[in-house]
N, C-alpha and C positions, 0 to 999 in steps of 0.2 A: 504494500500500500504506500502511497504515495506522503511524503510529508505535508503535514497542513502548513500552510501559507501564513507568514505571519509579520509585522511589521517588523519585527527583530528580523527575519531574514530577509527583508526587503530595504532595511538600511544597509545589512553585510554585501549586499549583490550593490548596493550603492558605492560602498568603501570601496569597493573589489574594481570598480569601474564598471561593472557591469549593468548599464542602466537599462538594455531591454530586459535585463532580468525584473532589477525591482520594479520596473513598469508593469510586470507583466503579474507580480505578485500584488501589488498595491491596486490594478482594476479588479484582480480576482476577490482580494477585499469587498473595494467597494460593492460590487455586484448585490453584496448581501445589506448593505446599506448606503447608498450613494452622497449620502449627507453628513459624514464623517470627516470633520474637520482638519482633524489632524494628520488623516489621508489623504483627501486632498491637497493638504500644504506638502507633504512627502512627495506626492507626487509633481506639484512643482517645481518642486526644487529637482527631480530627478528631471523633469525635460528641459529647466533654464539649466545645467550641466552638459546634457546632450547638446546643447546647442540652437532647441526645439523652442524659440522665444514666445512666440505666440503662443501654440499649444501650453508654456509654462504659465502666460500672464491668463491663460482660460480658467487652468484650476487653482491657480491662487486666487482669482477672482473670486468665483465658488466657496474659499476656504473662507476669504477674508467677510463676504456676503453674510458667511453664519455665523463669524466672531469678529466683528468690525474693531474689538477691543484685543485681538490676538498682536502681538507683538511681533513674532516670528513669522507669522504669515502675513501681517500688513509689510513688515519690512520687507520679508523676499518679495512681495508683487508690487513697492516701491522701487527695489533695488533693478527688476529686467525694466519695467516702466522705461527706468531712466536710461537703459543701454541701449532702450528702442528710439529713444527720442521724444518723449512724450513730459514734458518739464510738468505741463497741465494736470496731467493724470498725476502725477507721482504726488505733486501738490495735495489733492484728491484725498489721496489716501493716508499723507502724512499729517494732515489737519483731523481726517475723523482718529488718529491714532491718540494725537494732542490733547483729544479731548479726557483719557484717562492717562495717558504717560508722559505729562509736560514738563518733568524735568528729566526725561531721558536725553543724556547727551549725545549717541547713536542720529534718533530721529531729528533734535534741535540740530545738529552738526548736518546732515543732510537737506531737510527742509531750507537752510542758509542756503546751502549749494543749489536745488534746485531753483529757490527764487529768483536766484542771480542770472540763473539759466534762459528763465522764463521772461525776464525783462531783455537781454539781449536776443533772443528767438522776437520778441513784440516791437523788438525798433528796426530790424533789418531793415537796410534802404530799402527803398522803394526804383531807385536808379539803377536797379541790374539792367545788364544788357537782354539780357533771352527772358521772353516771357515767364513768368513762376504759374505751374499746373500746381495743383494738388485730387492725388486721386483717392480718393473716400471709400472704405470700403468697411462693411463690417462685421467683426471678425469670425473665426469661423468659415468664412465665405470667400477668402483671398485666393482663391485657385486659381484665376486668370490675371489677376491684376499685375503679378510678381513681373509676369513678359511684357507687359505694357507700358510701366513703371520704368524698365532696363531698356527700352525700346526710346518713349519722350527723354528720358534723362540726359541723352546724347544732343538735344537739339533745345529744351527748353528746363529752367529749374524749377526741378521736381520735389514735392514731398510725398511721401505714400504713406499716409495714415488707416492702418487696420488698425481698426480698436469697439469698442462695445458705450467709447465715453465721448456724449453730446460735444462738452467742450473742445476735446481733441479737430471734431470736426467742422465745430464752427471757428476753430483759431486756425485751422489749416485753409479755410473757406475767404477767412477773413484776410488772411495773408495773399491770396492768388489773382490771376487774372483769370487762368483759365479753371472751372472744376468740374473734376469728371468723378461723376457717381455712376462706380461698380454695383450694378442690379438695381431695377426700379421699385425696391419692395421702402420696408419702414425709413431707411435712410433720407431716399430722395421725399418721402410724404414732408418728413420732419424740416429737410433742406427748403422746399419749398414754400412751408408756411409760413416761412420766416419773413416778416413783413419787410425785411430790407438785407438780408444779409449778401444773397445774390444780386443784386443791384449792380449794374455796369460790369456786368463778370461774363464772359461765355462759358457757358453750363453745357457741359453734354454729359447725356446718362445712356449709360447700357443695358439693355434689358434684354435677359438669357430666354428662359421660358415658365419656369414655376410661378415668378411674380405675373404672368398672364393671368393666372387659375388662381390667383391665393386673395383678390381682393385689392390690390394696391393700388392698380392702374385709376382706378375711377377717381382717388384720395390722392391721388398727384396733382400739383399745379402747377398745370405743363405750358403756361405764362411764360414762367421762369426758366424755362429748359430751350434752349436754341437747337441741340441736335438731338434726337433719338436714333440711336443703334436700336438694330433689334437682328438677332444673330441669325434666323429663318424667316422666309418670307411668311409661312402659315401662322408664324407666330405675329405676326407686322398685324395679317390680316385681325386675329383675333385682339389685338390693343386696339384696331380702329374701331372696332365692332363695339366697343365697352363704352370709347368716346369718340362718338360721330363727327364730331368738330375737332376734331385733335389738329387736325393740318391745318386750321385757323389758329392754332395757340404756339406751336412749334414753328420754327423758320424750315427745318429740315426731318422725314424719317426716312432711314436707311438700311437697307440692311447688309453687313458686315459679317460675316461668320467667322466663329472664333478659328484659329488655327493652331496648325499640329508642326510643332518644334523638331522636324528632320534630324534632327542632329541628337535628338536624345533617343530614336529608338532606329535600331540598324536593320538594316534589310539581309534578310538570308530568303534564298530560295528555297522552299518546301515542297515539301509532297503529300494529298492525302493521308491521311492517319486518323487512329481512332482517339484524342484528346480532344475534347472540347473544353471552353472556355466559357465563365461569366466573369465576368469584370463589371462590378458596380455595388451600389448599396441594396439590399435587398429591401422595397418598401412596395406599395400597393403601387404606385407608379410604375415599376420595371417588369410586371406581372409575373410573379413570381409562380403563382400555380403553372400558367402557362408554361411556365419557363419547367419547370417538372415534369408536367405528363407530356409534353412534347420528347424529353427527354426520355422518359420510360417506356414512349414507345419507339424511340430509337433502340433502345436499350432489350427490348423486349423484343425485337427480330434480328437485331446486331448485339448481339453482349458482350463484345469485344471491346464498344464504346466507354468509356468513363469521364464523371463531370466536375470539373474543378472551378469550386463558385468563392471568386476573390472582391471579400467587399465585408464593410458590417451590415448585420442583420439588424434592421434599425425599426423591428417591430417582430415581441420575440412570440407572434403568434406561430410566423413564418417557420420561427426555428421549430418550434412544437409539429407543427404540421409537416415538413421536411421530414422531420426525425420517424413519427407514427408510417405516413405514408412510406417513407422508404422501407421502413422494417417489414409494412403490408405488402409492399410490393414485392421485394427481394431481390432491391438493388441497391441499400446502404452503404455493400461496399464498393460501390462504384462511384460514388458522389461525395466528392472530400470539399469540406471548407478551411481556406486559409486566412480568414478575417483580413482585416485591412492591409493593404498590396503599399507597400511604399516604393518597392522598388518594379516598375511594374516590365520596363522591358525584359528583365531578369527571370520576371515570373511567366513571362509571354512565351521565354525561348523554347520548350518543350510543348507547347501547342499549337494542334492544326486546324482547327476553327473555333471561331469566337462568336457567339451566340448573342442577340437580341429576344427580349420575350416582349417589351416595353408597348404600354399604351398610348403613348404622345410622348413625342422629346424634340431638344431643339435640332440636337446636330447628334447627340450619344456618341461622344469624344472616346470613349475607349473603345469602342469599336474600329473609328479612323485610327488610334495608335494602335492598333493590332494589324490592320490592314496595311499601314507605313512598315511592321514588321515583315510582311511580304504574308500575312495570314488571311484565308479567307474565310469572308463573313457570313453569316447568315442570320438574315433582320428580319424580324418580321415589322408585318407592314404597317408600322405605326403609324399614326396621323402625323403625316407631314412626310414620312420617310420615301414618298415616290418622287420630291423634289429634291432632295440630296443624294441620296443611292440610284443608282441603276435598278432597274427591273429586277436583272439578272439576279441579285444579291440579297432579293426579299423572299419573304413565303408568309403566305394567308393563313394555310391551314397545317395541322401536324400532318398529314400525309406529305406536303410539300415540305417541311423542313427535315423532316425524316430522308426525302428523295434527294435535297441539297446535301445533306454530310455525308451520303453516302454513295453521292457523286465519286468519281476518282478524278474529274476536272479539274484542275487547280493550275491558277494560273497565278504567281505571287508577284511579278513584275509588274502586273496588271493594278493589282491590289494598290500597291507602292503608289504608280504613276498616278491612281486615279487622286490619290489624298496630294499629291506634288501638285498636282495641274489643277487642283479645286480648292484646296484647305493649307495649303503650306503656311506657316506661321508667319514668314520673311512679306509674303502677299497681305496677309491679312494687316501687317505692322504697317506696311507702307500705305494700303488703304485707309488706314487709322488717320497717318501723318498726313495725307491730301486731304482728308477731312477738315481736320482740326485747321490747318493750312487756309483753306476756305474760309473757314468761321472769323478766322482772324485775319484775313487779307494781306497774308505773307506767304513766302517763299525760304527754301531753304540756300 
């Protein structure tokens, strides 16, 4: 039997260096209670070590949320605060510290620092030569913004604010000419009601596909917004559809699709084989049943087949049901999950198709980076996916996704070229930059 898990052994896997260890101990923790403080802060402190800054200031957020009087936890979600750049926030958290530990010389010695920060951050000329962006993004959600950020930084100065704190983004707002908000959900509602903060600014927002369905669209004031992206056409059509007058309040909507970074996933030539691939989060959106019995009845006239599902399960019905059904069927050992995929061309290189089950999606990016790896896809036909994919690459019904993988066609140069010639990252950046170039009636 295996040892139980305990925070004693998940500081020793800490000392050791070992921090997927104690990360690995410290969720198996919490699992049994997520609101454990002093867990939380453990685990902080293991991802701001890794290197993992965001993901650190999330759960020291979390710690500091349930003991706003913790010392150890306000300080460590002080201490990444201020390596990220954020003098506002750190502030934040070292005033509600104040209010029980006012002569700690730690916090007074710091707070000094930070203030000092925070006045020279509030007077920066105003006389730089390249326009100042700031791109707002909130946290959690930064998956695209990191290449856009690395992309403007070369031509105009940039700040990239991921954070969960108002101020951050209204000092980042307040500072710029240009501000680009990452997803059109609670961010840009909050940006825009601001009765003056966008004033004389060119505003551009991008909007993925979730905040189409979740509510947001209508609680924007899209006044204030000079450009919308919108990363699929089907998804354009459904924003307009919410506000019929939208191209009376915006100067520009466009759409842009996000792209796929060549350089981070390599192309090998393949061959038919019996691995399949998910790649994603498992939620009612990615249609998970689907995504099952289409596979079992692969599996149930080829059992040669086996399914490898990279992602977390972020609704543990899913897990429950997987587990029963596959024990009912008597194919559990053929369906292995690796939870969340960081390294993902790594996890890519041993399979020969990558699977779509998905009900509606914008573009479903891991599919294009499996396809960039020279692997071939099989999508089903979500809403929207006959104007991004080929024909060829969809299936309606399990008879036809069963007839796709076990095809012996494979064509991987194919695969490649198609994401080269439609989604390449380098396309989509420069598309970005003529944009923005527009709005602001410059050149480079």
């Amino acid at each position: 039997m295996a040892d139980k898990p305990t925070l004693q052994k998940a500081e020793a896997c800490f000392e050791a260096g070992d921090f997927a260890g104690a990360r690995t101990i410290l969720k198996t923790l919490l699992a049994d209670d997520p609101n454990q403080a002093e867990l939380l802060n453990a685990l902080g402190a293991v991802e701001a070590q890794a290197g993992n800054l965001e993901a650190a200031v999330a759960w020291l957020e979390r710690s500091f949320k349930l003991d706003p009087t913790d010392r150890d936890a306000g300080l460590n979600l002080a201490a990444v605060l201020r390596e990220l750049g954020r003098p506002g926030a750190v502030l934040d958290v070292l005033d509600s510290l104040a209010t029980v530990h006012s002569d700690d010389p730690d916090l007074i010695a710091m707070r000094d620092v930070c203030a000092r920060e925070t006045d020279v951050s509030s007077n920066v000329s105003h006389l730089a030569a390249r326009p100042k962006m700031a791109l707002l993004c909130i946290r959690g959600m930064e998956n695209f913004i990191g290449d856009i950020a690395e992309h403007f930084g070369q031509y105009y100065e940039c700040r990239q604010v991921v954070s969960l704190n108002q101020r951050d983004f209204a000092e980042a707002a307040a500072w710029a000419d240009i501000v680009w908000i990452e997803w059109a959900n609670q961010l840009a509602i909050d940006l825009t009601k601001h009765p003056t903060l966008l004033d004389g600014k060119t505003v551009v927002c991008r909007l993925h596909s979730y905040e189409a369905y979740a509510g947001f669209v209508p609680q924007i004031d899209w006044s204030k917004i000079d450009t919308l992206i919108v990363v699929a056409a089907h998804i354009r059509e459904h924003v307009m559809a919410q506000v019929p007058d939208i191209m009376k309040k915006v100067n520009e909507i466009t759409v842009i699709p996000s792209g796929i970074d060549l350089d981070r996933f390599p192309f090998r030539k393949r061959s038919a084989g019996p691995h399949v691939a998910y790649l994603g989060s498992i939620n009612y959106k990615k249609g998970p049943m689907l995504l099952f019995h289409a596979f079992h009845a692969l599996t149930s006239a080829h059992p040669e087949f086996r399914l490898s599902i990279g992602g977390d399960i972020q609704d543990a019905r899913y897990h429950y049901y997987f587990e029963q059904l596959s024990h009912e069927t008597g194919i559990a050992d053929r369906i292995h999950f690796d939870g969340h995929i960081a390294d993902v061309p790594g996890w890519l290189e041993d399979k020969d198709l990558i699977v779509c089950s998905s009900v509606l999606e914008s573009q479903y990016l891991a599919i294009m980076e499996a396809m960039a790896c020279g692997i071939k896809p099989a999508i089903h036909n979500f809403v929207g996916a006959s104007g991004i994919y080929p024909r060829e690459y969809l299936w309606n019904t399990i008879p036809e996704f069963v007839g796709m993988a076990t095809n012996q066609e494979y064509k991987s140069l194919e695969y490649r070229e198609f994401i080269q010639n439609n989604y390449e990252m380098k396309k989509q950046l420069e598309a970005l930059s003529t944009l923005v170039e527009r709005r602001l009636g410059i050149g480079r």
